[in-house]
Backbone as numpy.savetxt, mean C-alpha at the origin, in Angstrom:
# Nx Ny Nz CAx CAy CAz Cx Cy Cz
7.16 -20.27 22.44 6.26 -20.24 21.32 7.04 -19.88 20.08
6.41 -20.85 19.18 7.32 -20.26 18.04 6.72 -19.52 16.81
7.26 -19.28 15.69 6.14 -18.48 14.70 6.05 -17.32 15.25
5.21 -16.33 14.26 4.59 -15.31 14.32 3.45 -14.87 13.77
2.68 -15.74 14.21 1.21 -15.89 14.48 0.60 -15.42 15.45
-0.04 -14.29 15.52 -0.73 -14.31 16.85 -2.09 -14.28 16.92
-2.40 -14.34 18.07 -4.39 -14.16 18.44 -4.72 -12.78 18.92
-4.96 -11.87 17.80 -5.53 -10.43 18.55 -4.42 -9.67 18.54
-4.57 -8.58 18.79 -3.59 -7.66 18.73 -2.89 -7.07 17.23
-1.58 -6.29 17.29 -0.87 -6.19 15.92 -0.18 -7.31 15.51
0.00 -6.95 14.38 0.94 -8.25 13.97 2.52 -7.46 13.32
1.90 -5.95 12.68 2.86 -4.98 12.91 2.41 -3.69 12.12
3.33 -2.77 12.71 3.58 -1.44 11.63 4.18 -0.97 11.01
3.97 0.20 9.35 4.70 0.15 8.47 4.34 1.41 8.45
5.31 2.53 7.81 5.19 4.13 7.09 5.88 4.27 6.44
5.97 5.21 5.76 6.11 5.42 4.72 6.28 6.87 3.84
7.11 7.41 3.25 6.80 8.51 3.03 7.46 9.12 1.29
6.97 9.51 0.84 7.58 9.54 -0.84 6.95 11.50 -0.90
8.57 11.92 -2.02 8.05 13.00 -2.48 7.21 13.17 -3.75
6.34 14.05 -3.49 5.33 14.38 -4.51 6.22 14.20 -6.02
6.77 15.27 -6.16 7.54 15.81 -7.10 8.31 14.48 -7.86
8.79 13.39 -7.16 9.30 12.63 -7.91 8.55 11.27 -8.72
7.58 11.39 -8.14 6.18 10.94 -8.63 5.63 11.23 -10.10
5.67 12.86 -10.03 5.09 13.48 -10.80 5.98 13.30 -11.96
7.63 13.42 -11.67 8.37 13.19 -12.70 7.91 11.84 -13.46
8.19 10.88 -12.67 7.73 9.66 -13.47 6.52 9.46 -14.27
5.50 9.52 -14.05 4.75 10.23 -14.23 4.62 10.84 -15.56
5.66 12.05 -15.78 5.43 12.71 -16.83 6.37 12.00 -18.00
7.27 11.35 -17.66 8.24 10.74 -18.33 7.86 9.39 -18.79
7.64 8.64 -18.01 7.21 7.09 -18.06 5.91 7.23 -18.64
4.71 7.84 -18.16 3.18 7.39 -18.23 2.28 6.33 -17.79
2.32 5.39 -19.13 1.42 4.34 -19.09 2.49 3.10 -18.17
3.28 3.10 -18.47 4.46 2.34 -18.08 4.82 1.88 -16.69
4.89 3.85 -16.19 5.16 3.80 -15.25 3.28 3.38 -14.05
2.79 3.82 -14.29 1.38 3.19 -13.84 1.07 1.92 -13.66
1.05 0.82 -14.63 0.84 -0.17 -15.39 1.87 -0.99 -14.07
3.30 -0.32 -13.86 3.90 -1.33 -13.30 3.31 -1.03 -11.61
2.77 0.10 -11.25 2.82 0.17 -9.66 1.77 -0.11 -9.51
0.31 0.25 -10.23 -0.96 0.61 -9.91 -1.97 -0.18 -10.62
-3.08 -1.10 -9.46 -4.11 -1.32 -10.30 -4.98 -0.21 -11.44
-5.77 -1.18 -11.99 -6.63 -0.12 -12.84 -7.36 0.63 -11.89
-8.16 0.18 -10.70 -8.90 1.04 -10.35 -7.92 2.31 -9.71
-6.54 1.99 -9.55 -6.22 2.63 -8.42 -5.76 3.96 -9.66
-5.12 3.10 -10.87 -4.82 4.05 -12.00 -6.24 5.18 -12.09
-7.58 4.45 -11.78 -8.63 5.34 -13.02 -8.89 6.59 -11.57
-9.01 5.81 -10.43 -9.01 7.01 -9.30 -8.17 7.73 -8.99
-7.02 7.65 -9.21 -5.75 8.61 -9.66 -6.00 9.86 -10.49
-6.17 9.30 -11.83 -6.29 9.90 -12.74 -7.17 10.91 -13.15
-8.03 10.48 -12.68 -9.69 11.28 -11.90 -9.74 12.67 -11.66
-8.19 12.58 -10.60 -8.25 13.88 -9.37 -7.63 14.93 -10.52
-7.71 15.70 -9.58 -6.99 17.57 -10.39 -5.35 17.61 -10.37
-5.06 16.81 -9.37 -3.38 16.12 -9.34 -3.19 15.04 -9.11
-2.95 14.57 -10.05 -2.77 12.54 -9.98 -1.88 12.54 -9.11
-0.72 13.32 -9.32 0.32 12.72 -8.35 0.50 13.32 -7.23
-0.06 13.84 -6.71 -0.57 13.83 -5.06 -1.39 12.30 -4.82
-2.43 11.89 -5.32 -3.00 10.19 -4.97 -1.85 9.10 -5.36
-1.28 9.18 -6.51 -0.24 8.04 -6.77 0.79 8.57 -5.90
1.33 9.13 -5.46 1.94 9.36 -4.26 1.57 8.77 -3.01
0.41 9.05 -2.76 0.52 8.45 -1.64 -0.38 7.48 -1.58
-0.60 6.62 -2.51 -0.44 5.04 -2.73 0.49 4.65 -2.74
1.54 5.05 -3.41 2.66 4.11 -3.55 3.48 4.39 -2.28
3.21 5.25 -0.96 3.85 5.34 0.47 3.22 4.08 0.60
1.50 4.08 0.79 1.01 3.57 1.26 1.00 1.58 1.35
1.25 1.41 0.02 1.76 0.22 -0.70 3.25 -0.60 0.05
4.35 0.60 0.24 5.43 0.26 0.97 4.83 0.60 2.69
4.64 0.88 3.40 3.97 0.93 4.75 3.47 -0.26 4.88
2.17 -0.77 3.87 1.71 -1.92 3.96 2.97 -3.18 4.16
3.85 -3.33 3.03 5.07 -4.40 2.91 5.89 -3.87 4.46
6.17 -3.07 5.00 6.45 -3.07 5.95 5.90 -3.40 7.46
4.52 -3.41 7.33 3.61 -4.01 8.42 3.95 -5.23 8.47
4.08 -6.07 6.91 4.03 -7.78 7.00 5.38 -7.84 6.92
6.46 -7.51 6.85 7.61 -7.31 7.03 8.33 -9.10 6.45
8.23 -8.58 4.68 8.70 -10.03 4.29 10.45 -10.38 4.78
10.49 -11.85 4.35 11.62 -11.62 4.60 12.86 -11.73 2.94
14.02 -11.77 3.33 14.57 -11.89 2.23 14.63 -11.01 0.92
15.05 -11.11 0.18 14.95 -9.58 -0.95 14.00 -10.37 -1.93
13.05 -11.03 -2.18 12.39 -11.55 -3.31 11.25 -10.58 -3.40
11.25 -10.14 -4.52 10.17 -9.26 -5.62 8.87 -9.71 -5.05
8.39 -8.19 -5.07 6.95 -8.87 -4.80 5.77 -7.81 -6.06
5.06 -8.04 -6.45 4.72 -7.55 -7.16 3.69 -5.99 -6.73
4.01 -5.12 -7.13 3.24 -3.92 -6.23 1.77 -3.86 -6.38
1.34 -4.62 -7.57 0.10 -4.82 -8.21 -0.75 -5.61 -7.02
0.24 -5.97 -6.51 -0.72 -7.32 -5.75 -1.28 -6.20 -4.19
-0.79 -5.21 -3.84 -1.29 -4.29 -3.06 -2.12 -2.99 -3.48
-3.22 -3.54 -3.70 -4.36 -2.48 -3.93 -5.13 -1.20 -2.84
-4.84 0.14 -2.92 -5.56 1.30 -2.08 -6.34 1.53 -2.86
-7.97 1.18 -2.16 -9.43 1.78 -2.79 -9.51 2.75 -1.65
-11.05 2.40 -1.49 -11.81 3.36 -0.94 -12.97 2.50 -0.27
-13.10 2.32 0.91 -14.12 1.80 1.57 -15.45 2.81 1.52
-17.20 2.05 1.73 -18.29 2.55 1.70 -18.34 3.92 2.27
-17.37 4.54 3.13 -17.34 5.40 3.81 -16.11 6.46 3.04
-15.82 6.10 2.12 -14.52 6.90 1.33 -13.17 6.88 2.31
-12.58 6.30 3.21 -11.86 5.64 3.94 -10.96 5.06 3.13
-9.64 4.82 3.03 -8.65 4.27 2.25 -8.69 2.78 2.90
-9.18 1.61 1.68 -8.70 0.24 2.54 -7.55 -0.27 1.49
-7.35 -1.27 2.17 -6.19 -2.27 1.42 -6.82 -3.60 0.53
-6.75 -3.66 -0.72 -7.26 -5.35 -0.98 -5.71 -5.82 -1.44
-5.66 -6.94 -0.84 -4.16 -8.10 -1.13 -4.02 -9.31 -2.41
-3.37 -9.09 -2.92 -4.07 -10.24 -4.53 -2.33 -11.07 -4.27
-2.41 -12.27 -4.80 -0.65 -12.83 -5.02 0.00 -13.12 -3.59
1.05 -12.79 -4.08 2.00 -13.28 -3.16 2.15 -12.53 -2.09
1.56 -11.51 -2.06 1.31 -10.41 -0.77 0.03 -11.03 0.36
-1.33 -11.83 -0.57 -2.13 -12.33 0.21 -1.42 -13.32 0.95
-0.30 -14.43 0.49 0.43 -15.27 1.21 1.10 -14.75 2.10
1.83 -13.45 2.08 2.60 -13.42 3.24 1.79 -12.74 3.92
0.42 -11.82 3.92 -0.31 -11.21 5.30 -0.82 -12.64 5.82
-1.16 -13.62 5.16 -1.57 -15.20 5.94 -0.41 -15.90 6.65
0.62 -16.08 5.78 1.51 -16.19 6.91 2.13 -15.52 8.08
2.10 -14.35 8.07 2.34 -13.54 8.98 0.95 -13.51 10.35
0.33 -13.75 9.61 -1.43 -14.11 10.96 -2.05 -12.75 10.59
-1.84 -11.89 9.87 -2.75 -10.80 9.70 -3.64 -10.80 9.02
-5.35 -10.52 9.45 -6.04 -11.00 9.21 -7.17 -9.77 8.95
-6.22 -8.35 8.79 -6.26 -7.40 8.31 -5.43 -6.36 8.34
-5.54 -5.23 7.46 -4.36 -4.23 7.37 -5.29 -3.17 7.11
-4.80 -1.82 8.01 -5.45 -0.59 7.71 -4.83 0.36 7.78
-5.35 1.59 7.04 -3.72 2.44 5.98 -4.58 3.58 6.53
-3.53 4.97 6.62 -3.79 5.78 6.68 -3.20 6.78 5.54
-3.63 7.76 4.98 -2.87 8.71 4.05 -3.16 10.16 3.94
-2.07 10.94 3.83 -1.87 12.31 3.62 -0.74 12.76 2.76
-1.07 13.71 2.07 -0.24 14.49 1.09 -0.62 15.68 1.54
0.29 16.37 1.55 0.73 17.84 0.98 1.22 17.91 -0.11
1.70 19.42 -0.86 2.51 19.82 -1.94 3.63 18.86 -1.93
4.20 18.73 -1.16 5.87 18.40 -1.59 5.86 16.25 -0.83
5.03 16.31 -0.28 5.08 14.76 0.07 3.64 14.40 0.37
3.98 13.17 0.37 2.92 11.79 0.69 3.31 11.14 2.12
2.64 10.78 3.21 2.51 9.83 3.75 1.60 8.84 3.67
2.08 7.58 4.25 1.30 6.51 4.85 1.32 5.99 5.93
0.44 5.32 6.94 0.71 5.05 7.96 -0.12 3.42 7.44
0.79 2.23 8.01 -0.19 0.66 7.71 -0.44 -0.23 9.10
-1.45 -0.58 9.40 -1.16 -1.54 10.88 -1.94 -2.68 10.11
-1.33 -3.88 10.69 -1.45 -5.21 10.24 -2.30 -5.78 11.52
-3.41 -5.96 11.60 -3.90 -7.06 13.14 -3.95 -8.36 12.56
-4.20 -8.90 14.03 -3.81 -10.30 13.57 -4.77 -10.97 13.45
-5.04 -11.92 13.01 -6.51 -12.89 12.76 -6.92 -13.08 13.65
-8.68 -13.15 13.34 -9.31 -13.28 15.11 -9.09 -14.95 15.06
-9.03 -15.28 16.32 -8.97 -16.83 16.46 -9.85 -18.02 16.96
């Protein structure tokens, strides 16, 4: 069989882990800049929201790389970070929405969803991403 497409099951997993603190630097240095280039608006305005932004932009932006590691592109070509969105499902649950060239490669890859896990403490962020594969 060839490809890596499958019916059911994973298609793969990604983690991830970033320190708080260097976040926060950017953050305080960059601003709008630095936001603008990693983070949707919503993900910017729910960030921004909290009592420490950079505990949430932290661990979005684990979560963002976990995700690229589930679909595991190939080759070094840019992908835009924008195009990997962490909301919040009806249940306040962290989901994933895919926009660009990221929706192309979870389709080519057969994943036909991705689901993230996240935690921060003081000093770091994790993410945990599993990719399943399209039902068939």
């Amino acid at each position: 069989m060839g490809g890596s497409t499958q019916v059911g099951g994973t298609v793969g997993t990604g983690t991830d882990i970033v320190s708080v603190a260097r976040i926060a630097a950017l953050y305080r240095s960059a601003g709008d800049r630095f936001l603008r280039r990693w983070f949707t608006d919503d993900e910017i305005d729910y960030c921004t929201s909290r009592a420490r932004p950079e505990l949430h932009l932290a661990a979005r932006m684990a979560a963002k790389e976990a995700v690229l590691k589930a679909l595991r592109p190939a080759g070094d070509a840019p992908l835009a970070w924008r195009s990997i969105e962490i909301g919040r499902d009806a249940d306040g649950a962290p989901s994933v929405r895919l926009g660009g060239d990221v929706r192309v490669l979870a389709a080519r890859r057969g994943a036909g969803s991705i689901h993230v896990s996240l935690s921060h403490c003081d000093e770091y962020a994790v993410a945990v991403a599993v990719a399943d594969a399209a039902a068939g």
